[in-house]
NUTORBA-822412 format. One record per residue: x, y, z of N, C-alpha, C in turn. Coordinates in steps of 0.02 Angstrom, whole numbers, plus 50000, padded with zeros to 5 digits. Each point is the difference from the previous one (the first is absolute). Layout:
BEGIN
XYZXYZXYZ;...
***
This chain:
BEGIN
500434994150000499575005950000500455006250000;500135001349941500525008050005499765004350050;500495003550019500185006250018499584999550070;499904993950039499624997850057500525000550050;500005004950070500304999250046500124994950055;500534997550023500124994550024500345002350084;499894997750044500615000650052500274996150046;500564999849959500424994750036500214999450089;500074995350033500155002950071500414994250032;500635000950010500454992449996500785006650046;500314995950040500545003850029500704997249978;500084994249967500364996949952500305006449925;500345002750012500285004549923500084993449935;500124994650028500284995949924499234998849975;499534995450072499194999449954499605008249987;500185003650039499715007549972500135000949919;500804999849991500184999349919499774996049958;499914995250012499884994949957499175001749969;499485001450053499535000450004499645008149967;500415003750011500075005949977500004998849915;500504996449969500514998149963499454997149953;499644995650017499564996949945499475000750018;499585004750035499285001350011499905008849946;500815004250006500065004549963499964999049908;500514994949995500094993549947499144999649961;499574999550026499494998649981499495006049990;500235006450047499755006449954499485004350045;500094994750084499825004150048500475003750053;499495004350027500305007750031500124996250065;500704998250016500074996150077500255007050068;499794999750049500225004150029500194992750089;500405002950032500124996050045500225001850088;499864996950048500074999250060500714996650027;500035001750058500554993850028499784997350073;499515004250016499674997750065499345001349989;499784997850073499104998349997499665008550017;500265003650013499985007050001499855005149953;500664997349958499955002449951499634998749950;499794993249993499454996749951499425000350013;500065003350094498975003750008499875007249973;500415002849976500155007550017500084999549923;500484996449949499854999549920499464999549992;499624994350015499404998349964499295005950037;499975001750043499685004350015500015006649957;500665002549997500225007149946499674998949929;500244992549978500134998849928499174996649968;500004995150044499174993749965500344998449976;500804996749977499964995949963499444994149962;500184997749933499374994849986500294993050031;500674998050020499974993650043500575002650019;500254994950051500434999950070500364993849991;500534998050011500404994850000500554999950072;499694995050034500095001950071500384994350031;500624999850046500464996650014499755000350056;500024994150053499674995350039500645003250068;500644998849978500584999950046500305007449995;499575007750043500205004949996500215001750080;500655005149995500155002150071499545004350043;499754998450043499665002850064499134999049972;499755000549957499274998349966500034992549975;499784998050007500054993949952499554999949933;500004997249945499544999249954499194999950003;499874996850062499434996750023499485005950033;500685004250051499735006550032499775006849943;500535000049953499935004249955499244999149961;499904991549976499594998349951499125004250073;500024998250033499464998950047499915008949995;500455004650013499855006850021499775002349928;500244997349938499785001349927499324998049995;499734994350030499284998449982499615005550052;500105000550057499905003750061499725009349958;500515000049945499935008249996499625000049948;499505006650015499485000949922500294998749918;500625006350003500305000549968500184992949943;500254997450031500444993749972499894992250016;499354999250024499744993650013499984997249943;499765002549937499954997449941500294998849964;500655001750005500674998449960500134992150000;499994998849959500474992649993500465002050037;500344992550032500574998250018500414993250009;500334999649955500444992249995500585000350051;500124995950031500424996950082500414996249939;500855003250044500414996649977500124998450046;500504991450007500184997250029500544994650011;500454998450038500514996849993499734992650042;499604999150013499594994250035499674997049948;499814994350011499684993449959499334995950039;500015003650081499504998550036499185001049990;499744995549979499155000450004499765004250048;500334999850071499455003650057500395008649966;500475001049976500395007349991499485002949937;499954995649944499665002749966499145001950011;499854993750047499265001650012499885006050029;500324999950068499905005750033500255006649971;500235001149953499915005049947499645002649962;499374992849966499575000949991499355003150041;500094997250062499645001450049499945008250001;500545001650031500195008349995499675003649946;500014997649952499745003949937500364999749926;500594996050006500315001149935499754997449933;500085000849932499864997949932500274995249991;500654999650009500504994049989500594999450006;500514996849980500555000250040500574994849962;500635000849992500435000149954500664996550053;500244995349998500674998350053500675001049967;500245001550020500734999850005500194994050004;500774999249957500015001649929499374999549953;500115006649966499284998649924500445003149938;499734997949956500175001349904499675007350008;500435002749952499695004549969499425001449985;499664992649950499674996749959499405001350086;499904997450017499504998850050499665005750062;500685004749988499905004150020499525004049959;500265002249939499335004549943499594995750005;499764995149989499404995649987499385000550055;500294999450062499775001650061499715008350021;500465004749974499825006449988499555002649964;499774994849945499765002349929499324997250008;499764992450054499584996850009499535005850072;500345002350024499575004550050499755004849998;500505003349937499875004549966499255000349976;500234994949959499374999049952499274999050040;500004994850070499465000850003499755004550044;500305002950021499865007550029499765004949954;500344999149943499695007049949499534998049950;499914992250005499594995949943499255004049980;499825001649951499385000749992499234994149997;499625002150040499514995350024499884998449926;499874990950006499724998849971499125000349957;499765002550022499185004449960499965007850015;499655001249939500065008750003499705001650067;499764998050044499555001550045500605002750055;499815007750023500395001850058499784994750055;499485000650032499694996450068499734994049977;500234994050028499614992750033499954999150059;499264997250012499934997750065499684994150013;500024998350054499784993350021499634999850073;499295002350002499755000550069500335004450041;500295001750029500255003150045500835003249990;500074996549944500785002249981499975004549932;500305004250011500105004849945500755000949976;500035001149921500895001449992499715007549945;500575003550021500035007349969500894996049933;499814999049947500564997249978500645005149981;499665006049978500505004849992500405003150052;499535000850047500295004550069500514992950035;499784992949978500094994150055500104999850075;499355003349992499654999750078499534992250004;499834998550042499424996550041499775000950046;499294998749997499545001550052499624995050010;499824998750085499384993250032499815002350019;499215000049973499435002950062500275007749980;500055002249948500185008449997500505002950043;500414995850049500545002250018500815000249967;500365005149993500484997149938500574995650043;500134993349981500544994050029500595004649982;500694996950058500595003649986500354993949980;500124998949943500294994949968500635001349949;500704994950011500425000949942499825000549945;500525000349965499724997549939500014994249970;500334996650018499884990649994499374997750036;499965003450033499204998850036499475002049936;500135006450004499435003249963499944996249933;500384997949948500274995049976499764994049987;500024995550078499774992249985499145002950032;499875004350010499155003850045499605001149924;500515002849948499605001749925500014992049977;500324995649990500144995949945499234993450044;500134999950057499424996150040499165001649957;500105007150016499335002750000499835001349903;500425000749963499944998449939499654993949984;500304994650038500164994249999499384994950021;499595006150038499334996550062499614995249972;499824994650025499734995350003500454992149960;500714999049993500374998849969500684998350038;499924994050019500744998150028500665001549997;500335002750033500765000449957500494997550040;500214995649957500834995850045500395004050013;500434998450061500645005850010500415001149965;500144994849921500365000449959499655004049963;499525002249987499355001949951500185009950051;499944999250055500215008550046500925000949993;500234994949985500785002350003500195003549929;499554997049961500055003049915499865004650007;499335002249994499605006350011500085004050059;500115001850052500435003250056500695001149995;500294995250003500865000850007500504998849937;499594998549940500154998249932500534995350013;500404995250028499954996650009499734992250003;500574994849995499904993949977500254995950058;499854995350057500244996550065500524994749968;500684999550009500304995849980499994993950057;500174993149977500274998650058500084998150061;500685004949989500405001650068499335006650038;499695004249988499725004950005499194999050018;499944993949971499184999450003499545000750082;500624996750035499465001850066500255006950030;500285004349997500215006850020499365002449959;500054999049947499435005449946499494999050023;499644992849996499494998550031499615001850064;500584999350043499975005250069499915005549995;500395004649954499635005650004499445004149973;499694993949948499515003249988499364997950055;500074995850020499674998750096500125004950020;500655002850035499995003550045499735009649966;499855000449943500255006749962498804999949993;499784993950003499234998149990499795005350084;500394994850048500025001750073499855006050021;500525003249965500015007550026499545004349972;499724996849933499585003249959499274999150037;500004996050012499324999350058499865003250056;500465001150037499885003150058499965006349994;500225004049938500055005649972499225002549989;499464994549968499765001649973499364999850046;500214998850062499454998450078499444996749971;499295001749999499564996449967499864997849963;500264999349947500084998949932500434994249998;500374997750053500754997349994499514990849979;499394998050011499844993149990499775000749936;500145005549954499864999149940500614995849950;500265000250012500704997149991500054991150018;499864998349972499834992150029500724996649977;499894995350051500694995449970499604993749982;500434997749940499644993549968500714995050022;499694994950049500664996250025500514996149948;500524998549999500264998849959500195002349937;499815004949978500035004549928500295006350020;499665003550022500165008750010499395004250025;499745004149965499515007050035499535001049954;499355002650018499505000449960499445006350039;500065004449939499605007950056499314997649958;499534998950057499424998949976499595002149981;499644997349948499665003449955499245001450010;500115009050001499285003550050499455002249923;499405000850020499535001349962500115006949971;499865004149980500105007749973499365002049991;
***
């Protein structure tokens, strides 16, 4: 996505360069942090359109930083991909938990790095699929342009991977969808593998949060055992 601002936030100068180096490479405006301070205080000034956020920072940690970013009006909505030098399931979940988009380990390719940048990108800025600004579903409303949501006419404070797998459900209403079927369409994304029960997990845990979000509304969201999720299909 040209000329799309990025901000990097890593206390490492060699991964700052590198990262700098081929996110510029590709034709976006990178600007960068070296602490968790400084990466509340960038992205607050700036809105960057995503955040690329290192897990292992001095005196903030990744985790503290990611949490005060969802916390602030400003910049809750920003994407943000967690870098990481860990391989741990509970490290990445609880990242998810916090609020992050996704997340990239140490060592990574070049190659995986844009791909990953270019996939969040996209579905953050994707244009809805039907001309229709507003769908709703009983009690749930989506504003697609603004990508707001609202339950019960209250507006939900949701990421945007939330807001995200909250549109593709309710598109979707009355119509099963496997977690492989939400990892495509949400996270564009394919579960390899080595990967399949991490992915799988998080589209559980990423359903989870989407529910409780959505207070009364949250049993619209059914789980079909063994398959995946199904937002049920209301009369109009």
């Amino acid at each position: 996505m040209p000329d799309a601002q990025i901000l990097v936030v890593d206390d490492e100068p060699d991964i700052l360069s590198i990262l700098v180096y081929h996110l510029s490479r590709e034709g976006y405006r990178v600007t960068t942090a070296v602490n968790g301070q400084g990466a509340l205080t960038t992205a607050n000034a700036e809105q960057p359109d995503l955040i690329i956020l290192d897990l292992m920072l001095p005196g903030m940690n990744g985790y503290e930083v990611l949490q005060r970013l969802r916390n602030a009006h400003r910049t809750k909505s920003i994407p943000v991909i967690l870098l990481t030098a860990r391989r741990e399931e509970e490290e990445r979940v609880r990242g998810f938990e916090v609020g992050a988009d996704d997340y990239i380990t140490k060592p990574f390719s070049a190659r995986e790095l844009t791909l990953r940048v270019e996939a969040l990108m996209r579905r953050w800025k994707a244009e809805p699929s039907s001309s229709s600004r507003w769908i709703s579903a009983g009690p749930v409303e989506l504003d697609r342009e603004a990508h707001l949501a609202f339950s019960e006419g209250v507006e939900v404070d949701l990421t945007p991977l939330e807001y995200r797998l909250l549109e593709v459900l309710v598109e979707r209403q009355g119509r099963v969808q496997s977690r492989r079927e939400l990892l495509r369409a949400v996270w564009y994304r394919t579960a390899t593998t080595e990967t399949r029960t991490i992915e799988t997990r998080t589209v559980d845990m990423h359903v989870a949060r989407l529910r409780t979000k959505l207070g009364g509304a949250a049993n619209l969201i059914e789980t079909v055992r063994g398959i995946g999720y199904r937002f049920r299909a209301l009369d109009k």
